[in-house]
N, C-alpha and C positions, 0 to 999 in steps of 0.2 A: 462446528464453528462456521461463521457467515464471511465468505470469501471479501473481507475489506483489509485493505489497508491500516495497520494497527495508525501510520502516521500521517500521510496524507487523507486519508479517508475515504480512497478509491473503491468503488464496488461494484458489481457486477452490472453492466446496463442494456438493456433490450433494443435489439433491432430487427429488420426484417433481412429472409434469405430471397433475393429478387432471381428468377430464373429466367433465362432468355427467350421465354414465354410471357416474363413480366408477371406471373403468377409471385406473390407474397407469403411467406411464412415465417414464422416468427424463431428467430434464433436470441444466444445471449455472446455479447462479448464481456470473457473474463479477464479481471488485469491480471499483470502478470504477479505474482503472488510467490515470495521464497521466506520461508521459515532461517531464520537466520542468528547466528550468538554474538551478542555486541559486550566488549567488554569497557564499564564503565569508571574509569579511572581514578574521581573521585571517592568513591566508595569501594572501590577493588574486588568488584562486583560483575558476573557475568550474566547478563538476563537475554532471554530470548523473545524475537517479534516478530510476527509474521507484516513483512511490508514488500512494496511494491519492488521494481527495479529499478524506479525511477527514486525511489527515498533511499534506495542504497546510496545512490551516486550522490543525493544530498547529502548522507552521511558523512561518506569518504570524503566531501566536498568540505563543508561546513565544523562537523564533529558531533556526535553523538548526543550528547549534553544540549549545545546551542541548539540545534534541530528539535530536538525532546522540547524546547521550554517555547520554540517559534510553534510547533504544532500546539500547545496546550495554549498559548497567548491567542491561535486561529480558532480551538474552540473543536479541532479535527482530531485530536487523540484520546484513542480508545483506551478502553481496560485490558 
């Protein structure tokens, strides 16, 4: 499975490793990516999503639900 963000839709982006020679090679930074179980209260339903660190906090923030429907209204939530 491809290292994205189930809900913001972070994914993996290429950069260069610059050495104090100024010599260039090409690295990747991955986000930070945790498999996680949200339990969804309406339906009394526990599903799991692999998401960022930073869509935890909007969970905890927000609530599971409203997040869920602002990612699918941005068009950024995956299957």
């Amino acid at each position: 499975m491809a290292r994205v963000c189930q809900i913001t839709g972070k994914r993996t982006q290429v950069g260069n490793n610059v050495s104090h020679a100024n010599n260039r090679t090409k690295r990747k930074f991955y986000p930070n990516l945790q498999t996680k179980r949200f339990f969804v209260e309406s339906t009394g339903e526990w599903i799991t999503l692999k998401v960022s660190t930073s869509a935890i906090k909007t969970i905890n923030k927000k609530g599971l639900e409203a997040t869920l429907l602002d990612a699918y209204k941005k068009g950024t939530l995956s299957a």
